[in-house]
LOPA-467797 format. One record per residue (C-alpha): residue number from 0; z, x, y; residue in three letters. Coordinates in steps of 0.05 Angstrom, whole numbers, m for minus. Layout:
<NUM; <Z; X; Y>; "Ala">
...
! end
This chain:
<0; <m1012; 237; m898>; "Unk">
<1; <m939; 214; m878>; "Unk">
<2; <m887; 228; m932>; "Unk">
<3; <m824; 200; m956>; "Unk">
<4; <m778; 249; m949>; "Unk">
<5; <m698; 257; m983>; "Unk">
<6; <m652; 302; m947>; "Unk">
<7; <m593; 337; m990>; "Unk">
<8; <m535; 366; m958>; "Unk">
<9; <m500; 416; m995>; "Unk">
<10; <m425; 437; m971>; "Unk">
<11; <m377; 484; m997>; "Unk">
<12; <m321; 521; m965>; "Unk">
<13; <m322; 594; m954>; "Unk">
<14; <m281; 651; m947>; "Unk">
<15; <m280; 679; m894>; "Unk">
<16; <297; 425; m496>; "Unk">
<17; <313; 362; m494>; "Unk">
<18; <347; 330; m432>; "Unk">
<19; <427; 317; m426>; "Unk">
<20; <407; 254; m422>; "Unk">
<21; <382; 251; m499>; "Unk">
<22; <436; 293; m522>; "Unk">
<23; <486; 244; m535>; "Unk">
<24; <431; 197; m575>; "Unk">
<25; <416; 258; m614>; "Unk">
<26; <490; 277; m633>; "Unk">
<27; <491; 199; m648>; "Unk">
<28; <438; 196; m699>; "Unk">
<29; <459; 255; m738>; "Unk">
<30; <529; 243; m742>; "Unk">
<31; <515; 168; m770>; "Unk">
<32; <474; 195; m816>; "Unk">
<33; <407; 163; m793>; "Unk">
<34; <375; 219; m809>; "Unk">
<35; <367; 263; m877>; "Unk">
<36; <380; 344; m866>; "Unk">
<37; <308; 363; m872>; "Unk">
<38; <296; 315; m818>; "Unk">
<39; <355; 345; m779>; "Unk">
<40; <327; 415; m785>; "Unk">
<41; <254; 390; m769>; "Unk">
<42; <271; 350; m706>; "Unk">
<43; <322; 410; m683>; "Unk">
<44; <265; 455; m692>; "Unk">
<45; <223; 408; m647>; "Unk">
<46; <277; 395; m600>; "Unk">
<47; <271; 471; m585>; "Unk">
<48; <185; 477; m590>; "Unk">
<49; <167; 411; m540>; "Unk">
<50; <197; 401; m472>; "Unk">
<51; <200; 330; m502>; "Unk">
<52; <254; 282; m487>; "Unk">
<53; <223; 215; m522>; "Unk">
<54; <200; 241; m597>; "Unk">
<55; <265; 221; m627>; "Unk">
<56; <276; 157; m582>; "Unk">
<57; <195; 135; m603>; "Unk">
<58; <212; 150; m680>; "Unk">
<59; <279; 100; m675>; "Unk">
<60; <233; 54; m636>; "Unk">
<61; <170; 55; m692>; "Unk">
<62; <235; 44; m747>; "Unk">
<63; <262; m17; m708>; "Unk">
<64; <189; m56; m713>; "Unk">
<65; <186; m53; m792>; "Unk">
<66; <192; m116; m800>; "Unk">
<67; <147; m137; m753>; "Unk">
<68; <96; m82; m775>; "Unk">
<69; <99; m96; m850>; "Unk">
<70; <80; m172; m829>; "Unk">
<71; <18; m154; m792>; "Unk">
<72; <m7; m103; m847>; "Unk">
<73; <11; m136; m898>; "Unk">
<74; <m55; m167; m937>; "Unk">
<75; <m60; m245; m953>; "Unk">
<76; <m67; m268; m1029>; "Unk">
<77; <m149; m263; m1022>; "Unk">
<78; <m149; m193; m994>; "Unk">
<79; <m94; m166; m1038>; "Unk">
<80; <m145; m196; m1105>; "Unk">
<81; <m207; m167; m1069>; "Unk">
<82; <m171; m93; m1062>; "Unk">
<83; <m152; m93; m1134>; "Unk">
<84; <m225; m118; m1149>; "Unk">
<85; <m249; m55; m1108>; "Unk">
<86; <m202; m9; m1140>; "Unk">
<87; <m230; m36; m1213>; "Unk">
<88; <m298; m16; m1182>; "Unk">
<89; <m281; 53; m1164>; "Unk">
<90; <m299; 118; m1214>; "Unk">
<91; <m235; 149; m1244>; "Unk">
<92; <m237; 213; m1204>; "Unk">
<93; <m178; 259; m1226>; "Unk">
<94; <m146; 286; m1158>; "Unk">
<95; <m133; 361; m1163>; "Unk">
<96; <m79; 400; m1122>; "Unk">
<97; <m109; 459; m1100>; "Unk">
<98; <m60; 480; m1043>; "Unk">
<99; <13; 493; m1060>; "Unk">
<100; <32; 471; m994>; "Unk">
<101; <m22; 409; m991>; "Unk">
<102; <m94; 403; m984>; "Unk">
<103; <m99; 350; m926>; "Unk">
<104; <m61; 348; m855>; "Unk">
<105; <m14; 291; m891>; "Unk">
<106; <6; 322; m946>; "Unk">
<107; <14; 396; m904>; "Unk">
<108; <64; 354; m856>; "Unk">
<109; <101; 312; m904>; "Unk">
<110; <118; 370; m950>; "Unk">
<111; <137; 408; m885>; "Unk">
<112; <182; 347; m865>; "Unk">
<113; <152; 340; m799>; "Unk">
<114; <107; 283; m810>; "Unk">
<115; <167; 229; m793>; "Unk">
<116; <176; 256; m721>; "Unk">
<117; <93; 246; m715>; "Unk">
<118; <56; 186; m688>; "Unk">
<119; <7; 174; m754>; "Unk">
<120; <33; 239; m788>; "Unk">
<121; <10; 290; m735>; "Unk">
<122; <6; 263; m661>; "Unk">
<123; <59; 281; m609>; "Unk">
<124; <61; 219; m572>; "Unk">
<125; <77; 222; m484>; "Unk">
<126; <139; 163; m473>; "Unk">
<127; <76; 137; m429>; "Unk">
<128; <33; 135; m499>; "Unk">
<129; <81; 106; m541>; "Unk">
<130; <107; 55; m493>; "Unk">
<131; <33; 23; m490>; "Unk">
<132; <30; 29; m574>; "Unk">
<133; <90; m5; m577>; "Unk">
<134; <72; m55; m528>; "Unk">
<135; <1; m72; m564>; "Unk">
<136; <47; m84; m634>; "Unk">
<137; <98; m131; m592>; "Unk">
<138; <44; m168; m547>; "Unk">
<139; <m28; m147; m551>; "Unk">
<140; <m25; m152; m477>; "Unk">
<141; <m98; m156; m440>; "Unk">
<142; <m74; m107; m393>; "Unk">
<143; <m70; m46; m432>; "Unk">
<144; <m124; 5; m415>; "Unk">
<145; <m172; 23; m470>; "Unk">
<146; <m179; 86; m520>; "Unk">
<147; <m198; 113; m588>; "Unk">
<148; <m225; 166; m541>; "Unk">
<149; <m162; 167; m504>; "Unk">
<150; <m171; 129; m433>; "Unk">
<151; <m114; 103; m392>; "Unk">
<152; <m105; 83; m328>; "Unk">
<153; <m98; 164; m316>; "Unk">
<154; <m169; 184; m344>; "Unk">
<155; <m199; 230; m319>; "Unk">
<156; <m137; 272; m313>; "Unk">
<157; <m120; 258; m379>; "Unk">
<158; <m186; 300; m405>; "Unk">
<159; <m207; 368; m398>; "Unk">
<160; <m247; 369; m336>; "Unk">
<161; <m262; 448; m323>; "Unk">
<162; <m271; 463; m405>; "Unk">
<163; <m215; 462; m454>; "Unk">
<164; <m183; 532; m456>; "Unk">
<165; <m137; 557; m511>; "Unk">
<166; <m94; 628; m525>; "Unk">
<167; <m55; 645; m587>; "Unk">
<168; <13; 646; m580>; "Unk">
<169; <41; 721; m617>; "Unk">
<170; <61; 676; m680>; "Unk">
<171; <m8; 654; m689>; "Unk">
<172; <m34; 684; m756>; "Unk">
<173; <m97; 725; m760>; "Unk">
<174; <m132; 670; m793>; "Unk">
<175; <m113; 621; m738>; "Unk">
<176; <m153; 659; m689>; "Unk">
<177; <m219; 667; m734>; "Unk">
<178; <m223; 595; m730>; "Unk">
<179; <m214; 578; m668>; "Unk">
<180; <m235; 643; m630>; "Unk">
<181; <m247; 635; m547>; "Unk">
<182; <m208; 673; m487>; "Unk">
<183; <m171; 641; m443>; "Unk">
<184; <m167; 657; m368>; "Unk">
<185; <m154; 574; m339>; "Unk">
<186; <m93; 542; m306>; "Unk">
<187; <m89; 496; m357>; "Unk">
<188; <m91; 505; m431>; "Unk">
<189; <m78; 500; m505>; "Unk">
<190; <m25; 551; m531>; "Unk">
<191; <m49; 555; m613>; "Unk">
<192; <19; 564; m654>; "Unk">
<193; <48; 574; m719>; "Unk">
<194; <101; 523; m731>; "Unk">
<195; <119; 475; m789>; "Unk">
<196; <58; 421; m795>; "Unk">
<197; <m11; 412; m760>; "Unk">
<198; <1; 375; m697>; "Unk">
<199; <m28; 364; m631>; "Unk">
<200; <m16; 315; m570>; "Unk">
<201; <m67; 269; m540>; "Unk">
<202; <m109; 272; m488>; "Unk">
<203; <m84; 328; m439>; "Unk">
<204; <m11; 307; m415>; "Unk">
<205; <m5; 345; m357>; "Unk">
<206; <24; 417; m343>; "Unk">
<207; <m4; 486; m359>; "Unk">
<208; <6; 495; m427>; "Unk">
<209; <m7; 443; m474>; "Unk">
<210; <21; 456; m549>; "Unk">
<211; <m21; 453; m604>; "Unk">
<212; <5; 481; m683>; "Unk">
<213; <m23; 504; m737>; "Unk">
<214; <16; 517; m796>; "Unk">
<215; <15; 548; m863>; "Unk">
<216; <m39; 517; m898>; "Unk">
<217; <m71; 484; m829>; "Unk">
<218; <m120; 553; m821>; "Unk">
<219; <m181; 515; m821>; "Unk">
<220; <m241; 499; m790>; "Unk">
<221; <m238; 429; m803>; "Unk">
<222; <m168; 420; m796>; "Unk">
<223; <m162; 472; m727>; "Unk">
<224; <m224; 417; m708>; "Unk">
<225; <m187; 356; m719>; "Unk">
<226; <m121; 373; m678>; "Unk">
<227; <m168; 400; m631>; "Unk">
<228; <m204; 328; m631>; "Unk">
<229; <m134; 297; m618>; "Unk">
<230; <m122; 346; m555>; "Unk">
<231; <m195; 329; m524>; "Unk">
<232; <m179; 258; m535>; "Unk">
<233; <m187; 221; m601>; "Unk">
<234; <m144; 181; m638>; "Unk">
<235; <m149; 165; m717>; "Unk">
<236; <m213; 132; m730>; "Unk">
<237; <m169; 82; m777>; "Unk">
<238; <m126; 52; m719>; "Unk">
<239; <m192; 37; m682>; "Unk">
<240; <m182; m45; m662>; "Unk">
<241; <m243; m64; m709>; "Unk">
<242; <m227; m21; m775>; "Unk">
<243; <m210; m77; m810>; "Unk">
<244; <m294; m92; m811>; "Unk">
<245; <m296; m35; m843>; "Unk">
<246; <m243; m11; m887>; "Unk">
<247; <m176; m43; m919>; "Unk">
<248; <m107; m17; m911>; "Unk">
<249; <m62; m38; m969>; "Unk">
<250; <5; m16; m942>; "Unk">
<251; <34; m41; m1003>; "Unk">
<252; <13; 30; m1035>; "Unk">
<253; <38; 63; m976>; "Unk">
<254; <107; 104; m972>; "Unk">
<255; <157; 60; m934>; "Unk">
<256; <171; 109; m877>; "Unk">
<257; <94; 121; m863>; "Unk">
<258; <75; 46; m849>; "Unk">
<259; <78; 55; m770>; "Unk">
<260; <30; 104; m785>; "Unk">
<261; <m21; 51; m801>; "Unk">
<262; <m25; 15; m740>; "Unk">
<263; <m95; 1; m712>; "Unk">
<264; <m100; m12; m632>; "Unk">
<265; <m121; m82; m602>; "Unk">
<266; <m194; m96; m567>; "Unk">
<267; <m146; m86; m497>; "Unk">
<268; <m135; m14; m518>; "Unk">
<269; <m187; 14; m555>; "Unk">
<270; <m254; 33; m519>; "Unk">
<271; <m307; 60; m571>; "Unk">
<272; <m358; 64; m517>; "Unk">
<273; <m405; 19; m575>; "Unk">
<274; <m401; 76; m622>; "Unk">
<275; <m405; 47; m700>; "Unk">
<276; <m342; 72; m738>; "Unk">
<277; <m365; 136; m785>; "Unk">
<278; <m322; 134; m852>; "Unk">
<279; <m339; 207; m852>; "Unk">
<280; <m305; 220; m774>; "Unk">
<281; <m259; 279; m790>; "Unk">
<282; <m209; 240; m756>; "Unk">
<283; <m209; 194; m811>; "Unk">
<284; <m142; 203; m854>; "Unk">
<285; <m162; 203; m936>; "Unk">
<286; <m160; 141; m977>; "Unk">
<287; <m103; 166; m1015>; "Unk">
<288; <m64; 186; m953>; "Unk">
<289; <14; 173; m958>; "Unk">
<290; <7; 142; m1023>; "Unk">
<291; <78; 128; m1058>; "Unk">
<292; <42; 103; m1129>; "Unk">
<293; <m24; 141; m1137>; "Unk">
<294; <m61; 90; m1115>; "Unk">
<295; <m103; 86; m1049>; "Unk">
<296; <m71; 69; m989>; "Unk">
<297; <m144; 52; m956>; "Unk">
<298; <m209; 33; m986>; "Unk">
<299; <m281; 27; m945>; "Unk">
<300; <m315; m41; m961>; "Unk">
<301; <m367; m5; m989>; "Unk">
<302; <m331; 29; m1045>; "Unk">
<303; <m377; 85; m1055>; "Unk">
<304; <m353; 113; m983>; "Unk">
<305; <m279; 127; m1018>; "Unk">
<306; <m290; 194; m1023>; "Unk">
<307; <m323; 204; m953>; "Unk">
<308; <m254; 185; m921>; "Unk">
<309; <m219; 248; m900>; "Unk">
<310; <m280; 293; m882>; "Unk">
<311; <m263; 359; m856>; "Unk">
<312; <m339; 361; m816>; "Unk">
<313; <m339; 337; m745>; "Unk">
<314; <m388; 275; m751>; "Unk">
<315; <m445; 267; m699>; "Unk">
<316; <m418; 198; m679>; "Unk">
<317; <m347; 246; m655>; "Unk">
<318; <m399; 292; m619>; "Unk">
<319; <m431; 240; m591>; "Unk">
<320; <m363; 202; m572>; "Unk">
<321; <m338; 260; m545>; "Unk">
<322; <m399; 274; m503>; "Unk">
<323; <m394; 203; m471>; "Unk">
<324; <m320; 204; m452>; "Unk">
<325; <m327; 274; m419>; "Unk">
<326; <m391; 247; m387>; "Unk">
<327; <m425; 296; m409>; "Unk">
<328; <m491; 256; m419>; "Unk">
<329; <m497; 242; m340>; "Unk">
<330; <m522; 332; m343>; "Unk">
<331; <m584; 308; m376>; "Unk">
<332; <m588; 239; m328>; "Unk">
<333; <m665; 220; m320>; "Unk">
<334; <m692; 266; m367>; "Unk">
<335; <m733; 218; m429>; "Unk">
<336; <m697; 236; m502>; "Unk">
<337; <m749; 270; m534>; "Unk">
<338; <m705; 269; m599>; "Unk">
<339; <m732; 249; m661>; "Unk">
<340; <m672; 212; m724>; "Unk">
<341; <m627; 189; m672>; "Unk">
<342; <m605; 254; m638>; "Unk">
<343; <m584; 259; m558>; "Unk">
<344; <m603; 309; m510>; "Unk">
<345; <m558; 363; m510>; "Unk">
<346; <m513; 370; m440>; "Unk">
<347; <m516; 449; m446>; "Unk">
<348; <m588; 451; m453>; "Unk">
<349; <m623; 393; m426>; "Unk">
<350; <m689; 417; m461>; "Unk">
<351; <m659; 415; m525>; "Unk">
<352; <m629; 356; m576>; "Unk">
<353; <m557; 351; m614>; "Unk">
<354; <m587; 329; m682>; "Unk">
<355; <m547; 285; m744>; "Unk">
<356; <m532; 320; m797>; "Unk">
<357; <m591; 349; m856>; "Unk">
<358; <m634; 353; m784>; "Unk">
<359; <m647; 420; m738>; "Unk">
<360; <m701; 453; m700>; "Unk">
<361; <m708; 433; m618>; "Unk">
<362; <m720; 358; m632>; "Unk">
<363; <m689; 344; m701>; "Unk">
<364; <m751; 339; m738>; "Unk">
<365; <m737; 400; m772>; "Unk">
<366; <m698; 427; m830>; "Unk">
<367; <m636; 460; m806>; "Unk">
<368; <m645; 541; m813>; "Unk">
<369; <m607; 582; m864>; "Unk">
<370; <m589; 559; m931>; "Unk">
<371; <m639; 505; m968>; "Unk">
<372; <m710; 491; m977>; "Unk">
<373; <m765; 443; m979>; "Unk">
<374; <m774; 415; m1045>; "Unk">
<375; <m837; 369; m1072>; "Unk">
<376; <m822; 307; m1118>; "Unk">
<377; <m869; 310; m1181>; "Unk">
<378; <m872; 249; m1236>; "Unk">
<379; <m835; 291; m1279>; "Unk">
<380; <m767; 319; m1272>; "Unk">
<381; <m740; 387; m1241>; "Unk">
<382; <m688; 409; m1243>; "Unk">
<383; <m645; 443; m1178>; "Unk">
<384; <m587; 492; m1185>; "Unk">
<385; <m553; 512; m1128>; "Unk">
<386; <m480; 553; m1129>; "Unk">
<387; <m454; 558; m1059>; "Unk">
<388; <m380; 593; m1043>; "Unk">
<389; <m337; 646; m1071>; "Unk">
<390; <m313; 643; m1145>; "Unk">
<391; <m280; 690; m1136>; "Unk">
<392; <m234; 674; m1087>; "Unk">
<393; <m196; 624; m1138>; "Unk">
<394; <m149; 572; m1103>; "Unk">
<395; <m128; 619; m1042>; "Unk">
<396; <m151; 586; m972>; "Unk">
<397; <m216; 580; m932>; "Unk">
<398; <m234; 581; m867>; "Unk">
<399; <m295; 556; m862>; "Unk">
<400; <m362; 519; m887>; "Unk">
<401; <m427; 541; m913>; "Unk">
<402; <m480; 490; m914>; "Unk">
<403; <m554; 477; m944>; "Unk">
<404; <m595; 423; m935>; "Unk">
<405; <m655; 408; m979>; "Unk">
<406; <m712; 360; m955>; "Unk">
<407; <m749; 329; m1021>; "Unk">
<408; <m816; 304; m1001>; "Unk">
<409; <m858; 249; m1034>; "Unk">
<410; <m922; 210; m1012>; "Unk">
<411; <m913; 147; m974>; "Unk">
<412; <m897; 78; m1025>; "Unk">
<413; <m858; 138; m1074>; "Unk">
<414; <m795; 130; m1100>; "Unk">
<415; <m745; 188; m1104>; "Unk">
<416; <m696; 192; m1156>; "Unk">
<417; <m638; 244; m1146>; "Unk">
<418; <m594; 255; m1211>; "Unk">
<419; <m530; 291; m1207>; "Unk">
<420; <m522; 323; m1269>; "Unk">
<421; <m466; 371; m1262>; "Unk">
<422; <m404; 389; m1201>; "Unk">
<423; <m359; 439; m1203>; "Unk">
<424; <m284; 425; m1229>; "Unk">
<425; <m219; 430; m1203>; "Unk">
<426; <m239; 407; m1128>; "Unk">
<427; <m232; 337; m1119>; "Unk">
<428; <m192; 321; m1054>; "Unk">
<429; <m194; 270; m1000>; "Unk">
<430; <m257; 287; m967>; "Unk">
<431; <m287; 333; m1017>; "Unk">
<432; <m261; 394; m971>; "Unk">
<433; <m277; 446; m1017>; "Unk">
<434; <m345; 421; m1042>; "Unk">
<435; <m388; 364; m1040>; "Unk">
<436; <m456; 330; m1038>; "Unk">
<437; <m492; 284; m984>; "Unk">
<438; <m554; 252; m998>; "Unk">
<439; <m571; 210; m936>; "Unk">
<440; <m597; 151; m953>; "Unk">
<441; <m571; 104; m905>; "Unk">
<442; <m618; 64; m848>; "Unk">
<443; <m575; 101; m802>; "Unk">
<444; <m590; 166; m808>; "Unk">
<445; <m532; 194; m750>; "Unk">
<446; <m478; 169; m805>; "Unk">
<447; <m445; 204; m851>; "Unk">
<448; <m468; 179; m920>; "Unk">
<449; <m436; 165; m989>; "Unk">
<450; <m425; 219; m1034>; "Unk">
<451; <m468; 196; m1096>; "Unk">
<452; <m432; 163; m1156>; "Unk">
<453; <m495; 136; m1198>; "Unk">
<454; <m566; 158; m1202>; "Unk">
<455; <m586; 141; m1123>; "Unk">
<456; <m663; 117; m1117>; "Unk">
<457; <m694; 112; m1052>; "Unk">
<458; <m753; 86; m1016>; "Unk">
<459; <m746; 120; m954>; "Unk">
<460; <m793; 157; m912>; "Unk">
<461; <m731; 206; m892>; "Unk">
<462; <m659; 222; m923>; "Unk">
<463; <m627; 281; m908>; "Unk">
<464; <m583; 304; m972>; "Unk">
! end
């Protein structure tokens, strides 16, 4: 007998020099006054950490196209009303603060004043990089080269072709290492630091050691993973060219000084390789992300995705992206996908599958191993308790995830109800990066689903929760 089956995944963190040549411009700027003195000290502490000539000439470039920015964010009368009817729509979730020093790569590099020298609040931007930004805002020309997976008319030497190989540079905390933990013996490479901020570049720029920080408050899995995404390649999944099919920027709720930040690339530079945009891609910034008033600075079209933006969980649609622009996919050329819910064949193992989310086992047609169970729905109620995570450890960091996934069953025609009856308090963030709960419900199964904000039921033969 075939069954309907729901899938529940549970989450919860664990324990565990600038040029001569720019000298003068620099002396310029701070003398007028251009600049505020935490912005002096930042940028001096830059000038002496990149063998970068162009960040301060690309920030005075971004501040010089306001204007023009502000006109292309800014939302016509009938978007404005249909944001504000979204926002009406929305549950009243409290945010907490559960990080002195922030809880999300924004609010880590704002508070560290570092975030105004960054290309959307934590990208070191190449003068080659920003001059093709800056050329899609003045002319959308059809001549750019494409990226969200960063490909210019360099690639492949702007990826990783023998492997991506880091060290730890002897500032690097203890933590900082645990997280990202593999020796280094390459030509080329990431040096893992401690400065003020989480920040990467793009892409590999060239040279043997390619900078890459991570800050107080930045030792994390998923935020070690996302500066690592920017390095291999990837851009914000918000400036992709066709976010606006998907989400809403209001950049009236957005701090003046962070509006460049918002800028989404043109269908001349933005190469997706056909890959559907994930509002769970843990390069997705959080809807309440440089918010001056409170209020969300982006909101997903489908509402109950709000608090999906800002994951700190690499999505399979970012494995899968990544996979494709390293061509990864070509190990396994000629081999049939014996993958079952949408996974792809995995490059290391040809015999094996890279499975979505709530999924495990060789093919995906298994529940994933370790924390979890297989449950039966019944006409009546049960009731599930599950406590995941270390109470103990109060509000000090984490390093990492601990998952279980839970595959309810039901006869074919059934209809499973899922009730959320209780959550733990005091963890609500962008993302839900200290706790959360998927129920996968959606047609596609390889996206990352809604976190549930009413009594979900489903007539599905599988969702992974």
């Amino acid at each position: 007998m075939r069954l309907a089956l729901l899938v529940l995944l549970l989450v919860a963190v664990t324990n565990a020099g600038l040029l001569d040549s720019a000298r003068g411009k620099v002396k310029e700027i701070f003398e007028n006054g251009s600049l505020g003195g935490k912005l002096k000290d930042a940028f001096r502490k830059f000038k002496n950490i990149l063998n970068n000539t162009s960040i301060l000439q690309i920030r005075e470039k971004f501040d010089g196209m306001k204007k023009k920015l502000m006109d292309k964010l800014t939302l016509s009368p009938e978007a404005k009303a249909a944001f504000e009817e979204k926002m009406k729509r929305l549950l009243s979730i409290k945010k907490d603060r559960i990080q002195a020093v922030g809880d999300s790569i924004d609010e880590i590099n704002l508070n560290k004043n570092v975030s105004e020298l960054l290309y959307q609040g934590d990208i070191v931007l190449t003068q080659i990089q920003a001059d093709e930004i800056t050329a899609d805002i003045e002319e959308e020309a059809s001549s750019r080269a494409k990226r969200q997976a960063f490909r210019d008319k360099n690639y492949p030497r702007t990826t990783w072709q023998n492997g991506v190989y880091y060290f730890f540079d002897s500032n690097a905390t203890v933590t900082a290492g645990r997280v990202i933990n593999r020796p280094v013996a390459a030509p080329n490479k990431i040096r893992v630091f401690m400065e003020d901020g989480c920040w990467s570049y793009v892409g590999r720029t060239g040279g043997e050691v390619q900078d890459l920080s991570l800050g107080q408050g930045c030792e994390s899995v998923g935020t070690a993973a996302h500066e690592l995404g920017h390095a291999l390649g990837l851009y914000h999944t918000q400036s992709r060219y066709d976010r606006d099919q998907f989400i809403t920027v209001n950049v009236a709720n957005i701090k003046p000084d962070w509006v460049s930040q918002f800028t989404k690339q043109t269908t001349f530079t933005n190469d997706n390789y056909g890959i559907t945009y994930d509002p769970g891609s843990i390069m997705h910034y959080g809807a309440m992300s440089a918010t001056y008033n409170g209020k969300p600075s982006m909101l997903p079209h489908d509402s109950s995705y709000a608090e999906t933006l800002g994951s700190p969980i690499i999505s399979f649609y970012e494995k899968l992206m990544l996979n494709t622009h390293y061509e990864c996919m070509k190990k396994c050329a000629g081999r049939s996908n014996m993958c079952k819910n949408g996974g792809f064949l995995n490059p290391r193992d040809c015999t094996k599958c890279v499975c979505p989310s709530g999924y495990g086992g060789p093919f995906c047609d298994r529940r994933p191993p370790g924390c979890g169970a297989e449950l039966e729905a019944k006409t009546q109620p049960q009731t599930l308790t599950d406590r995941l995570g270390n109470k103990l450890a109060g509000t000090s960091p984490r390093e990492d995830f601990m998952f279980c996934n839970y595959w309810i069953k039901a006869p074919v025609g059934s209809r499973i109800e899922v009730k959320i009856k209780s959550f733990s308090k005091g963890v609500s963030v962008d993302g839900c990066t200290y706790a959360a709960v998927e129920i996968k419900t959606h047609k596609d199964q390889k996206l990352t689903d809604s976190a549930p904000k009413k009594t979900p039921v489903y007539l599905l033969f599988l969702i992974p929760i």
